[in-house]
Every structure is written in structure tokens, then in C-alpha cells.
VMD Tcl script that draws the C-alpha trace (Angstrom):
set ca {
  {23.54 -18.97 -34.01}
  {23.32 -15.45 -35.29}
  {19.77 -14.26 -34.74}
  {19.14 -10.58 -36.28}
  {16.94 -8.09 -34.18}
  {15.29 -5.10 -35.74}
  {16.24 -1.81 -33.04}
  {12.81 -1.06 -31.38}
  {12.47 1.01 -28.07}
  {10.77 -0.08 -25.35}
  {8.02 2.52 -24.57}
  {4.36 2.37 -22.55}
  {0.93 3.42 -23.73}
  {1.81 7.04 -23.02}
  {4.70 6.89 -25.52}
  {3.04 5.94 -28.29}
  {2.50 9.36 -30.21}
  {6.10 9.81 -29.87}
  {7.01 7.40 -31.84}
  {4.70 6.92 -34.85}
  {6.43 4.96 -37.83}
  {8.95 3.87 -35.41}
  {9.13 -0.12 -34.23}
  {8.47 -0.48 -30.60}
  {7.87 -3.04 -28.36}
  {5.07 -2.61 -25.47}
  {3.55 -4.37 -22.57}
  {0.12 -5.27 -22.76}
  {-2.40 -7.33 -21.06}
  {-5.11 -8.53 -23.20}
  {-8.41 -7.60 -22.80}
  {-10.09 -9.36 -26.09}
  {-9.07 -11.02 -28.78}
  {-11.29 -11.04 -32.33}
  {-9.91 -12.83 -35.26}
  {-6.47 -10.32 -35.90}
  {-7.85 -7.22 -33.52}
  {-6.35 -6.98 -29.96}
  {-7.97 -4.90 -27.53}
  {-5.39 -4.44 -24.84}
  {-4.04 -2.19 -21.63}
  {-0.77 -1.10 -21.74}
  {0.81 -0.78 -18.03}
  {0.22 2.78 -17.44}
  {-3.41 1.97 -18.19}
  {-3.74 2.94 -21.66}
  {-6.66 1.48 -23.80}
  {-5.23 0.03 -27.43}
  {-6.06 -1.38 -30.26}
  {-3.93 -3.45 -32.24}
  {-3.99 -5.31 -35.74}
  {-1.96 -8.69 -35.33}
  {0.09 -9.99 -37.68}
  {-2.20 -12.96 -37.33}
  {-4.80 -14.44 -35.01}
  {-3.73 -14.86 -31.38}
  {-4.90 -17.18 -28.61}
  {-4.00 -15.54 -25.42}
  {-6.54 -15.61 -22.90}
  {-8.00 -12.22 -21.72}
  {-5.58 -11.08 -18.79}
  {-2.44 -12.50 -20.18}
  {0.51 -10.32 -20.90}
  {2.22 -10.49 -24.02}
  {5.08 -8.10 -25.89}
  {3.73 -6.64 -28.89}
  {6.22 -5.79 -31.54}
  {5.25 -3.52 -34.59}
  {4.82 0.32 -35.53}
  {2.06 2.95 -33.60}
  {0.16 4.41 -36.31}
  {-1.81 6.70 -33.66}
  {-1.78 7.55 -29.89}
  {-4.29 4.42 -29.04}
  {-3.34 1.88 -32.09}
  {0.00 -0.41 -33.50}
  {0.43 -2.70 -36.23}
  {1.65 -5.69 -34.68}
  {4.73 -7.19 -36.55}
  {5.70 -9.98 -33.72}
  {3.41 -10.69 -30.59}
  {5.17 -12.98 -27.97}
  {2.97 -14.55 -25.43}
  {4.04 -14.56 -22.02}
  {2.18 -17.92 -20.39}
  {-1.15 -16.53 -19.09}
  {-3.08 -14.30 -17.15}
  {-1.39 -15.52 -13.68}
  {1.86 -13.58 -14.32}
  {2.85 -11.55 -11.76}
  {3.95 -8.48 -13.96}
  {5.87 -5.04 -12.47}
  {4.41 -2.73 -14.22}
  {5.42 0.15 -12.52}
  {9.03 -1.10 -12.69}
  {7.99 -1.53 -16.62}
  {6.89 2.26 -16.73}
  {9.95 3.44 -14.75}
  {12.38 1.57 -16.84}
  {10.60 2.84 -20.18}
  {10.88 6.33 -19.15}
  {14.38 6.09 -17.58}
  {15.73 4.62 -21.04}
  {13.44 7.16 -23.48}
  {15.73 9.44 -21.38}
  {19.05 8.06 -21.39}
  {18.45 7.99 -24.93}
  {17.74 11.92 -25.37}
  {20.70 12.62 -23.14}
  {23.24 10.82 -25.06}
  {22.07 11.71 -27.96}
  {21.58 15.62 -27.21}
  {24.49 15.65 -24.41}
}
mol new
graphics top color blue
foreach p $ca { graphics top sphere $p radius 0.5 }
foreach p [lrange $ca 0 end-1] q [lrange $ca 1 end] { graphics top cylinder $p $q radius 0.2 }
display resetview
């Protein structure tokens, strides 16, 4: 099987400004869920707001990936949301934030280097 995946980077709520238009995928725990609005916290405690693709039932306090484009420092257009099987996942998200930053930089030094 030959499954195609779009290039995203991985980034955290802090990132998002940085990469407007771009696809991403972030971390988020869910903090509500109305009809195809997300109100979520990214792991470095960002607040977000994201349209969904279409209507999701995670429970609040689950983590799922979200998948789409940042149109703004607090809000993404979800293209693919993958639910991660509740809100009693033991998630590292300061390993999450470390990794995100340690491959934003990679990145720059390769490609600047």
C-alpha cells in the first residue's frame, strides 16, 4: 500500500504565527466541542480555536492531532483531526514542545547552514 502524506511540520500553539498558510499538525486537548468549532489547548498552553472539517465527538480532555492550515496566532482550519482514545492519555507534552522546537530548528539549520 502506497499511502500519500501532504509535508506538514509539527509545531505547538506558540508556532502558529509562523506558519500561516502552511499545513501543520498540532497537539491539542479539547476543551469543547460545538457542531464544527473546537475550542482547544495546545501543550504549551495556548487557547485555540479551530473550524473542523466536520463535527467531532471527542470528549472534553481528550487529545487529538489536528491537521490543517493556521489562519491566525489563536485559530486553524482543520483539514484531518485524528482522535487519540480519550481524555485518560497520559500525554508528554513537554517532550511534545521540546521535540517541536528542536525540529523547527534542525529545519532552519539545514536549510540556512
Amino acid at each position: 500500500m502506497n499511502t500519500h502524506f501532504e509535508p506538514r511540520t509539527l509545531i505547538n500553539g506558540g508556532m502558529l504565527k509562523q506558519f500561516a498558510g502552511q499545513t501543520v499538525s498540532i497537539m491539542v486537548r479539547v476543551e469543547s466541542v460545538a457542531g464544527t468549532t473546537l475550542l482547544a489547548n495546545s501543550t504549551d498552553n495556548h487557547k485555540l480555536r479551530i473550524s473542523l472539517p466536520s463535527e467531532l465527538g471527542a470528549a472534553e480532555g481528550a487529545w487529538v492531532e489536528v491537521i490543517g492550515n493556521p489562519n491566525s496566532a489563536d485559530a486553524i482550519r482543520a483539514k484531518e483531526v485524528i482522535e487519540f482514545g480519550g481524555e485518560n492519555i497520559d500525554f508528554d507534552t513537554d517532550g511534545y514542545n521540546t521535540m517541536t522546537q528542536l525540529l523547527t530548528n534542525v529545519k532552519q539549520f539545514y536549510q540556512y547552514g
